[in-house]
PyMOL commands that place a pseudoatom at each C-alpha (Angstrom):
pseudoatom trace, name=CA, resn=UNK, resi=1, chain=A, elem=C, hetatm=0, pos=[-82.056, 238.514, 26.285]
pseudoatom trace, name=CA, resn=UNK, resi=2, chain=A, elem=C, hetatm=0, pos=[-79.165, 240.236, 24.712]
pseudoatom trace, name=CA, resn=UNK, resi=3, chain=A, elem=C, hetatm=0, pos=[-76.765, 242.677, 26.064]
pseudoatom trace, name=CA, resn=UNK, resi=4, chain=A, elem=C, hetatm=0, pos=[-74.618, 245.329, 23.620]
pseudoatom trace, name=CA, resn=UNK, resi=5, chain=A, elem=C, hetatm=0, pos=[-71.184, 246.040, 24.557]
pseudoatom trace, name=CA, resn=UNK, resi=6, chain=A, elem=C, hetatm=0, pos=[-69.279, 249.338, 23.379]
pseudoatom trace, name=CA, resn=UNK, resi=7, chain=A, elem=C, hetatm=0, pos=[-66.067, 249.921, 22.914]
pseudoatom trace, name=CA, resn=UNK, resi=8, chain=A, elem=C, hetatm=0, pos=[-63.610, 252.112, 20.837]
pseudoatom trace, name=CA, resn=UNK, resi=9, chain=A, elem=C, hetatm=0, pos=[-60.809, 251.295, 18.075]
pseudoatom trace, name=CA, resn=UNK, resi=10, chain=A, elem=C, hetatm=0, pos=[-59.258, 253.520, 15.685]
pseudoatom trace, name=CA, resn=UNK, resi=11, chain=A, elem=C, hetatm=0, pos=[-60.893, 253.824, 12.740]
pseudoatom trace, name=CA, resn=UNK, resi=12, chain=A, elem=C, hetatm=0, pos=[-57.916, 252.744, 10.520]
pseudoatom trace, name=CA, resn=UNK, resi=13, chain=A, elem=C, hetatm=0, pos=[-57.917, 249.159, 12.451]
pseudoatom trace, name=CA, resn=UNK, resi=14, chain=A, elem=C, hetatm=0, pos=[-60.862, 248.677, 9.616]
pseudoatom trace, name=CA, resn=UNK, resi=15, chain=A, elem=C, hetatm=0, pos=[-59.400, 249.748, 6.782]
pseudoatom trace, name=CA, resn=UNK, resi=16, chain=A, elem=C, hetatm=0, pos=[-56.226, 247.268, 8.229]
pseudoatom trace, name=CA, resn=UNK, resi=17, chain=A, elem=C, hetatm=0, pos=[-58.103, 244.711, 7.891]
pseudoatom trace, name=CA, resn=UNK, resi=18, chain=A, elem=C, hetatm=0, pos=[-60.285, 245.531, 5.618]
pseudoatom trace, name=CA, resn=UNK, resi=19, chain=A, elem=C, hetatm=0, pos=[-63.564, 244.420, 7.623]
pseudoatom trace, name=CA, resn=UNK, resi=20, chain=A, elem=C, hetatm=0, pos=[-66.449, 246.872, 7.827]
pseudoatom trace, name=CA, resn=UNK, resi=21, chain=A, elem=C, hetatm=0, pos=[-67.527, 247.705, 11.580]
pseudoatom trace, name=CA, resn=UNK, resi=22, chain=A, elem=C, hetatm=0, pos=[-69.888, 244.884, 11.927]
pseudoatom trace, name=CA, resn=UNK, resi=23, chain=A, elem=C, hetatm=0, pos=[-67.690, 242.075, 10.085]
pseudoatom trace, name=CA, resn=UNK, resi=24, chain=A, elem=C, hetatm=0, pos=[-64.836, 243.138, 12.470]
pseudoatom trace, name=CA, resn=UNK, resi=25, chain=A, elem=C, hetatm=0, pos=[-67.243, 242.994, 15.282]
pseudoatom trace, name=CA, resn=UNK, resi=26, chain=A, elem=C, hetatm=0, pos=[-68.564, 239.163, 14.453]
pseudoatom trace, name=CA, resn=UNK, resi=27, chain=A, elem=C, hetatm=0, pos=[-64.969, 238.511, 13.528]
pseudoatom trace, name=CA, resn=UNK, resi=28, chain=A, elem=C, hetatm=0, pos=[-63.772, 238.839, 16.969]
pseudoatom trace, name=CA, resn=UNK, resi=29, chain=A, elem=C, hetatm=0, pos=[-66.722, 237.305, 18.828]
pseudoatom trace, name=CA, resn=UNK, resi=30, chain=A, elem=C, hetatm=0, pos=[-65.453, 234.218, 16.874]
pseudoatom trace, name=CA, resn=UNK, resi=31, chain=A, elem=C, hetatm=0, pos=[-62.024, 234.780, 17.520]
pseudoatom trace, name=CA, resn=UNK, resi=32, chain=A, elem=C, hetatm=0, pos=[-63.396, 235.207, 21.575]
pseudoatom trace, name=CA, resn=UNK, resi=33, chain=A, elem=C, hetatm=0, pos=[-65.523, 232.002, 21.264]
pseudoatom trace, name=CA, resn=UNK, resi=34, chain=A, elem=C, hetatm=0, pos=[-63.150, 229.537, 19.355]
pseudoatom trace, name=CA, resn=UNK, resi=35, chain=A, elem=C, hetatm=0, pos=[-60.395, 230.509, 21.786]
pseudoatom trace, name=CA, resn=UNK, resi=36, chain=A, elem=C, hetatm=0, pos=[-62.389, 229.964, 24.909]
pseudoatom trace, name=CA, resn=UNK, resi=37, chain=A, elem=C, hetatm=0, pos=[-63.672, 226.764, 23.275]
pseudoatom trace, name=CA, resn=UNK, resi=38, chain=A, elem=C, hetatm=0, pos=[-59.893, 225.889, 22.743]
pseudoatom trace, name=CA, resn=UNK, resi=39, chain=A, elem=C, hetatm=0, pos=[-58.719, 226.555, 26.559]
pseudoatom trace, name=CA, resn=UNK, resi=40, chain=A, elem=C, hetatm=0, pos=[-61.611, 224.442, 27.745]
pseudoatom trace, name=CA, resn=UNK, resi=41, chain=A, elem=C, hetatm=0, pos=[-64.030, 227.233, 29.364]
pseudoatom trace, name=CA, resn=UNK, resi=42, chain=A, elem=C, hetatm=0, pos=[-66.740, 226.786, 27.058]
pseudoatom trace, name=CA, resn=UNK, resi=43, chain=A, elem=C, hetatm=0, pos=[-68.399, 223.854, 25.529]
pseudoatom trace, name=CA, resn=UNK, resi=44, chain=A, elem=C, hetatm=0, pos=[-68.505, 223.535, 21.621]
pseudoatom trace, name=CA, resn=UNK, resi=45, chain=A, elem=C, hetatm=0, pos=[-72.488, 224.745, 22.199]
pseudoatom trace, name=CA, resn=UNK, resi=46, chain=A, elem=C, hetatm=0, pos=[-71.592, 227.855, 24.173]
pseudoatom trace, name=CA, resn=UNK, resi=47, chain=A, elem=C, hetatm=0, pos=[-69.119, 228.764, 21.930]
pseudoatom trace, name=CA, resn=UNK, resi=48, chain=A, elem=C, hetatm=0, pos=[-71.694, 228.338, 18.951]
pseudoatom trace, name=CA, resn=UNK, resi=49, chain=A, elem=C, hetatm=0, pos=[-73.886, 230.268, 21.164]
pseudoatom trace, name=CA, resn=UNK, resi=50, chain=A, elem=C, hetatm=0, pos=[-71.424, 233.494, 21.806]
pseudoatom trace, name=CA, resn=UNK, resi=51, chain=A, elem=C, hetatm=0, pos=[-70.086, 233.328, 18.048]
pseudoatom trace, name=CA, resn=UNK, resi=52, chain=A, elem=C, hetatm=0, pos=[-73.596, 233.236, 17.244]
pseudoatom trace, name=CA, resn=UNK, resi=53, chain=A, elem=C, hetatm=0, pos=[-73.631, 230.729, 14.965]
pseudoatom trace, name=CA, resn=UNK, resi=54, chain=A, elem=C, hetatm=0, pos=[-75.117, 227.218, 14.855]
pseudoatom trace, name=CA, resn=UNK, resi=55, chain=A, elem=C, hetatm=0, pos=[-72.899, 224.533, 16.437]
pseudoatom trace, name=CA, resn=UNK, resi=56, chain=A, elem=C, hetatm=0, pos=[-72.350, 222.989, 12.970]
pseudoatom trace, name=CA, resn=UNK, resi=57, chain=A, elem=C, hetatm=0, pos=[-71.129, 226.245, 11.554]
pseudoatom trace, name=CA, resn=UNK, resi=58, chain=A, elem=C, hetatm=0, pos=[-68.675, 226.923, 14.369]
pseudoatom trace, name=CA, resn=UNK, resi=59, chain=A, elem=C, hetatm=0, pos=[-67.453, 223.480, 14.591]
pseudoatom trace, name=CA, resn=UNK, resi=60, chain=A, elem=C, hetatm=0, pos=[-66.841, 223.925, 10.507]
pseudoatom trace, name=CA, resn=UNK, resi=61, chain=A, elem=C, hetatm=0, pos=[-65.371, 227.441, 11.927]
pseudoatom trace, name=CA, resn=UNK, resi=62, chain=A, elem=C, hetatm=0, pos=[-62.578, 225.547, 14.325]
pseudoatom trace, name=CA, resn=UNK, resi=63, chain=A, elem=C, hetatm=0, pos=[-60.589, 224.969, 11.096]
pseudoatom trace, name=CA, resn=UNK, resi=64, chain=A, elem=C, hetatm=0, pos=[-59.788, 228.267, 10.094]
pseudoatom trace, name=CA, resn=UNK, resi=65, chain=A, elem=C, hetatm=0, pos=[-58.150, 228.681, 13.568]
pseudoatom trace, name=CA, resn=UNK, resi=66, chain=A, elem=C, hetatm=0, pos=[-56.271, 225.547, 13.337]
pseudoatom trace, name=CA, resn=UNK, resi=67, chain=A, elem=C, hetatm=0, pos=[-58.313, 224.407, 16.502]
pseudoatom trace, name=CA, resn=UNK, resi=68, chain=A, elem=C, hetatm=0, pos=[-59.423, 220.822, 16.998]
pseudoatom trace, name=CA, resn=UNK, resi=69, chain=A, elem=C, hetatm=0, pos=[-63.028, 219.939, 17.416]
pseudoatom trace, name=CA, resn=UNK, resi=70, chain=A, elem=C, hetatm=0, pos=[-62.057, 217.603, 19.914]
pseudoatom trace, name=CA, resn=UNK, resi=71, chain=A, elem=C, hetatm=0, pos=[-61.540, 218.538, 23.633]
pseudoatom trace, name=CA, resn=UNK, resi=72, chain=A, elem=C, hetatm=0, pos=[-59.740, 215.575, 24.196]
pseudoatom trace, name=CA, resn=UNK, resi=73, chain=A, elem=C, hetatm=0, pos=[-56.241, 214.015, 22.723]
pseudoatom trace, name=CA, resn=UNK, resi=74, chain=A, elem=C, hetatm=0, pos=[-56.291, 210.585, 20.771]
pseudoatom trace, name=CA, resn=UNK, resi=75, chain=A, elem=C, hetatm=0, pos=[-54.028, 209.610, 23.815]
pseudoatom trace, name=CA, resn=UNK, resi=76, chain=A, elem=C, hetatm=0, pos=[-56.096, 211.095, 26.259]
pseudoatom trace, name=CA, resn=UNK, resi=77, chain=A, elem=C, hetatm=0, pos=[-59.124, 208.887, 24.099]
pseudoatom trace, name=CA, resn=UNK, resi=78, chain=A, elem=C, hetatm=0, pos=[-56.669, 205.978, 24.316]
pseudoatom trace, name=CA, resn=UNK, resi=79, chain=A, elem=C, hetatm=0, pos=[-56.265, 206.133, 28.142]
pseudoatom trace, name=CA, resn=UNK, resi=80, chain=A, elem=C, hetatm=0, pos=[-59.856, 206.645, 29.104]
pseudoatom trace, name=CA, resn=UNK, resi=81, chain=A, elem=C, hetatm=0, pos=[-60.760, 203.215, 27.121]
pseudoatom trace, name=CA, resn=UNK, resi=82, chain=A, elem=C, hetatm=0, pos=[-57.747, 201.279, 28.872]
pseudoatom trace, name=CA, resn=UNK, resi=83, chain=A, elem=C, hetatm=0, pos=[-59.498, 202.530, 32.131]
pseudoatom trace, name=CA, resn=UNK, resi=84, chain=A, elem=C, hetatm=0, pos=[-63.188, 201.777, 31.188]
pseudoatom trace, name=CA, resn=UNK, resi=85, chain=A, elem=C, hetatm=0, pos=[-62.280, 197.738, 31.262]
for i in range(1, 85): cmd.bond("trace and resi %d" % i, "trace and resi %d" % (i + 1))
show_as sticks, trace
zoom trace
């Protein structure tokens, strides 16, 4: 199941950024998933899941953002094996 959600922008926001209706519209449900992804409210599958792409594809997508496919720090990493002896 699927839901649609509607919402207005100015036509010249398109032309800005020179995205047709629909690119603009999977453009930001990237933008919405690698973000939430990033602050830790959705897992790397969810995120795949609201971009709607495979998990592959959005974990390939994390590095146009900048954003690590990692949750956790090498530090963070580092601590949790210290602890696991």
């Amino acid at each position: 199941m699927s839901v649609a959600i509607k919402f207005d922008m100015p036509e010249t926001v398109f032309s800005a950024i020179r995205k047709s209706p629909s690119e603009f519209a999977a453009e930001m449900r990237l933008a919405a998933a690698v973000k939430w992804y990033e602050m830790g409210v959705v897992s790397q599958e969810k995120a795949a899941e609201i971009a709607g792409l495979t998990r592959a594809d959005f974990i390939f997508s994390l590095a146009r953002f900048e954003v690590s496919p990692f949750q956790s720090s090498a530090n963070e990493i580092m601590e949790d094996v210290r602890n696991a002896d």
